[in-house]
N, C-alpha and C positions, 0 to 999 in steps of 0.2 A: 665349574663355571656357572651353572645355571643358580647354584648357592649362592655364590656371590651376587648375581644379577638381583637375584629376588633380596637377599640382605640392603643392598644399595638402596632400590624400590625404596622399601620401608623405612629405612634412616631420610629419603627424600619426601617423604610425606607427615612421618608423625616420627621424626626425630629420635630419642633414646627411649620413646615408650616402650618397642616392640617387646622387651621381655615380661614386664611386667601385664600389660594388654592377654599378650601371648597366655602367659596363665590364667588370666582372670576369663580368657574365653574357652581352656579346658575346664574351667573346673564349669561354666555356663553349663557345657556342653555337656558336662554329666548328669544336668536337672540337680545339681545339690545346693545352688544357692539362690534361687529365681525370686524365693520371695524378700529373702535378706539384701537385695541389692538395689540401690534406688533405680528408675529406670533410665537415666543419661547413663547409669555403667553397666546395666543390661545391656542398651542399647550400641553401644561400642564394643560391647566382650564380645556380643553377638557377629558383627562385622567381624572382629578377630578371629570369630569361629570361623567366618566365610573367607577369610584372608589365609586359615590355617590348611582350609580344605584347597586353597586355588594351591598354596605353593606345596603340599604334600601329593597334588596331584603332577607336578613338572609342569606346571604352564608356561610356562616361557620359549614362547616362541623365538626361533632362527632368523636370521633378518631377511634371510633370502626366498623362503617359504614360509606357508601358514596352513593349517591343519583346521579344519573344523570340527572340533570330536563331535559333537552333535548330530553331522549329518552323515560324517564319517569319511566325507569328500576333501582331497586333496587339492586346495587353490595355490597352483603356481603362476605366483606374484612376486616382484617384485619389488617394493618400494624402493621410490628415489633415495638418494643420498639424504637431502636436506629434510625429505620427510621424515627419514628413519632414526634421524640424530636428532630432531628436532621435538619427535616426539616423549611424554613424559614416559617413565619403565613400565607405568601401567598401561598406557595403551599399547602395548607390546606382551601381554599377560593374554593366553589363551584359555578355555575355559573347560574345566578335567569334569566328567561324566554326573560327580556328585556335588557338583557347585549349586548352592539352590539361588542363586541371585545373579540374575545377566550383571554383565561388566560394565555394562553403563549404567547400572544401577548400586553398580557397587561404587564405583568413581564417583556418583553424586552424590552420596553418602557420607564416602570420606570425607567428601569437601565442605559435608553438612556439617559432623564434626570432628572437623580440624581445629576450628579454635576451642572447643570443649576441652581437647588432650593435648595440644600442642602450645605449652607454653609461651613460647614466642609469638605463635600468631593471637594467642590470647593477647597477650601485653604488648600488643599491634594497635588490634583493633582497640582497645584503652586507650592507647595513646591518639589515636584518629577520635575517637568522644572527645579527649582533653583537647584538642585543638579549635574544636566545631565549639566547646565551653566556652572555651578563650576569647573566642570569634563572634559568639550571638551579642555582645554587649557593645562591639564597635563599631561608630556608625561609617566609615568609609568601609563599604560595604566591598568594595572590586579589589581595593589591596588588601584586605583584611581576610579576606576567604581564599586569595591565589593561594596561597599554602594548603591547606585542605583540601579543596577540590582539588589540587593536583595529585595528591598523595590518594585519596576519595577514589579517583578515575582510573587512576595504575593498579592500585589494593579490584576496586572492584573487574575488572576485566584479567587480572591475572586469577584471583581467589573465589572469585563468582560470587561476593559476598553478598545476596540480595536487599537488606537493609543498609550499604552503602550506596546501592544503586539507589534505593528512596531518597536517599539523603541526595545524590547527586542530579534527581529530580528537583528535589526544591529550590536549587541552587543555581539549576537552568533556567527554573522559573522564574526565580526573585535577582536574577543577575549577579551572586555572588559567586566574585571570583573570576567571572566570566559574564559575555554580553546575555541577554536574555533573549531563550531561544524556549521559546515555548512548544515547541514542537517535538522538542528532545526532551524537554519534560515528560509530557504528556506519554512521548515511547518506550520512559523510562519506568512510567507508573505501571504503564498498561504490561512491560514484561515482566516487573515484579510479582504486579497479581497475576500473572499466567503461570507463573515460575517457582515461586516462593514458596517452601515448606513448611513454612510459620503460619497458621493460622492467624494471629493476629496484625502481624506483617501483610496477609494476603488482603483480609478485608478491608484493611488500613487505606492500603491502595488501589485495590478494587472498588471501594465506595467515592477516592476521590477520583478515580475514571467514569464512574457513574456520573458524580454529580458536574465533570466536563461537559459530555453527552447532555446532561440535564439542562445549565446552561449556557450551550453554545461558544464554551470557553475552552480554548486550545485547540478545540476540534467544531464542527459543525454540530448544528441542535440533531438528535437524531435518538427519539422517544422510543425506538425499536432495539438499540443498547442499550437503555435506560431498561428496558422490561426485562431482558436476559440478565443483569447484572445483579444478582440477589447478596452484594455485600453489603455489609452492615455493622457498623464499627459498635463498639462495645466498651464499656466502664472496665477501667482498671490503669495503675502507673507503671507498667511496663517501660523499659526507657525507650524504646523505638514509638511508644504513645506518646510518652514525656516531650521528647525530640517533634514528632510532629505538632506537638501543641504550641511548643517553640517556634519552630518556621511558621506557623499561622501566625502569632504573634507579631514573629518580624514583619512577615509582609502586611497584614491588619496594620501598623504602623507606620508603614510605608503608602498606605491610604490604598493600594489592592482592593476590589470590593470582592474579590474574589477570596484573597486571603480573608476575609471579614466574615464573608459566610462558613468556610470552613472553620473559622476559629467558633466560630454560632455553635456547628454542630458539634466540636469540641466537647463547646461547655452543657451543649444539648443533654452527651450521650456519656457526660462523664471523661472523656477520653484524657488519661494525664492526668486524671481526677481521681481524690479519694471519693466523691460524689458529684453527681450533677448540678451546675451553676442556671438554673433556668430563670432567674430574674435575669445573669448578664446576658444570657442566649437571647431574651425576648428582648432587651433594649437591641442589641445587636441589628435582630432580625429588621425591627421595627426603623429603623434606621436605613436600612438597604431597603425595606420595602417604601419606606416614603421619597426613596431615589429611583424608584419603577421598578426594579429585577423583579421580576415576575417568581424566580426559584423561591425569594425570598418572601414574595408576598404571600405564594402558598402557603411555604412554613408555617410561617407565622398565623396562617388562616388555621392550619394543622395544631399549632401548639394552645388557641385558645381552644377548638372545640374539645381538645386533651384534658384544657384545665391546668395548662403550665405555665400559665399568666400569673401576675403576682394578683390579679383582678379576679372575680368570678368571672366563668365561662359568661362570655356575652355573645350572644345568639346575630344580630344583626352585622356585628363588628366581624364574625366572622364570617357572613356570605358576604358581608363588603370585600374585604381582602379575597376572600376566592375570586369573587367577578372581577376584579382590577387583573389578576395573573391569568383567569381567565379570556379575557377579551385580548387579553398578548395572547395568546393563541395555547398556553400550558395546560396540558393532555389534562395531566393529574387536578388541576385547579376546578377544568371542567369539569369531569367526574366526581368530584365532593360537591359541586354546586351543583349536578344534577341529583346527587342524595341531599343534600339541605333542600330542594324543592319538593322534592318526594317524601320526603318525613315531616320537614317541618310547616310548611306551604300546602303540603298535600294539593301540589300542581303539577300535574302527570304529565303538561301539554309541554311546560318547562324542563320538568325533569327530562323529557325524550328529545330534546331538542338539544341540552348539551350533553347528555349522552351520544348520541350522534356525532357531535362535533368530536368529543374525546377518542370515539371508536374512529372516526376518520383518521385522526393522528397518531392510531397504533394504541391505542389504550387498553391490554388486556381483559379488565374487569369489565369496563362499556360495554366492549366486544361482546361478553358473555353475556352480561346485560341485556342486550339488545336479541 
């Protein structure tokens, strides 16, 4: 019985792999192929390893009891009916003496990848890209995306896929498919980069929950998540970069000024890019700064004293833009305008005075400054 239980398991999660996986994780196991195998099938034989140790050990737990080998203690519990059918075979797997990976670390795992080995949900999640392809080019934006986002929202809440939950944030934001709810955006950003096991999935969206925080967009201004939040997007055409450079796009043309800045820093930092576009980044900039955003005005005060102007650095032009973002009240604007007075002014009375203001607003570097 328990045979079967744990066969079943496995056919419901990764389909006809198991025999093949199954070997490729003895022979892991024996150290004779580590360096000959690339690491996506490391990394799965390995699980295989952990998945050979759980069902050689009988974990399969009784429905009507549960064993903790661990503590060695006997929990008589019952679960209900609808819990006990409801739930998947693995959460019903106990955990045998030499397992080296708790079960919910194994379950997140699988789920990491599952579309790596399981065909079908490989040519899933393809087929959800081909749709969102289909879809960026039309402009009736609410009928044109109900397909997607529906399939988007079921795929992400059954398969925990973390880069269709990013997708199904832009789509909150930009009203595709559905009314525009910026608030389930913003929830949706912020659980990816909690969540997400992609490094560049995380920073993706971890830097656009920053730059929320930064200004005042979706959520209140609040310069003390801005300082915790060390993501920072990065050059490369990853398609989950690709895809975001795209919804920037969309919404940039949809006159967004929010989308406009993110597409900025798109072409800033490369993202989607074989290289960084920093003449479009600076007209961009320059354009949102001459409409007030202060985020923007910064930047753009940031990208001349860089030297990423298509101009030479020009020295005036850029404590001009700082004190414009600055006198809106931007932590960051302050505290480069109190280093442009300190270096280049050599005015200490000035420089301490928006260092002050910056350190009032939570400004880390001020803070230590001061």
């Amino acid at each position: 019985m328990t045979t079967i239980i744990l066969v079943e398991s496995s056919k419901v999660f990764l389909g006809m792999f198991i025999v093949p996986w199954l070997a490729a994780a003895r022979i892991v196991d024996r150290g004779e192929v580590w360096d000959a195998c690339p690491p996506s099938f490391v990394g799965c034989a390995k699980l295989w390893v952990n998945l050979a140790a759980l069902c050689s050990g009988g974990g399969c737990v009784a429905p009507q009891t549960k064993t903790s080998r661990r503590c060695g203690k006997r929990l008589d519990k019952t679960p209900s009916k609808t819990k006990r059918h409801g739930a998947s075979p693995l959460d019903r797997l106990s955990i045998p003496p030499h397992f080296t990976m708790s079960i919910a670390d194994f379950r997140r795992q699988l789920r990491e990848i599952a579309p790596c080995v399981d065909p079908t949900i490989h040519s899933f999640i393809e087929r959800c890209e081909e749709l969102i392809d289909a879809s960026l080019p039309l402009k009736d934006v609410r009928s044109a995306w109900k397909s997607p986002k529906s399939l988007l929202e079921r795929s992400a809440k059954k398969l925990r896929i973390r880069k269709f939950e990013f997708y199904l944030a832009w789509m909150h934001y930009l009203g595709l498919g559905t009314p525009v709810d910026t608030d389930k955006a913003f929830a949706l950003w912020k659980k990816v980069y909690e969540r997400s096991q992609d490094p560049i999935l995380m920073n993706l969206a971890g830097f656009i929950v920053k730059c929320c925080y930064a200004a005042g967009q979706c959520r209140s201004f609040n310069w003390c998540e801005v300082e915790m939040n060390t993501s920072e997007w990065t050059l490369g055409c990853e398609q989950v970069q690709l895809r975001c450079l795209q919804f920037c796009t969309l919404g940039a043309e949809q006159g967004d000024w929010f989308c406009q800045f993110l597409k900025a820093q798109c072409l800033l930092n490369g993202v989607g890019l074989q290289e960084p576009d920093f003449g479009s980044a600076f007209m961009i900039l320059e354009g949102l700064a001459l409409r007030g955003h202060a985020i923007a005005q910064c930047h753009l005060g940031e990208m001349i004293e860089d030297g990423l102007t298509p101009q030479p650095k020009d020295g005036p032009s850029m404590t001009w833009w700082y004190a414009q973002a600055a006198a809106q009240g931007y932590p960051e604007a302050q505290y480069a305008l109190g280093r442009c007075h300190l270096m280049d002014d050599d005015r200490l009375d000035l420089a301490m005075f928006w260092f002050e203001l910056a350190a009032r607003n939570g400004h880390g570097d001020a803070i230590a400054m001061l």
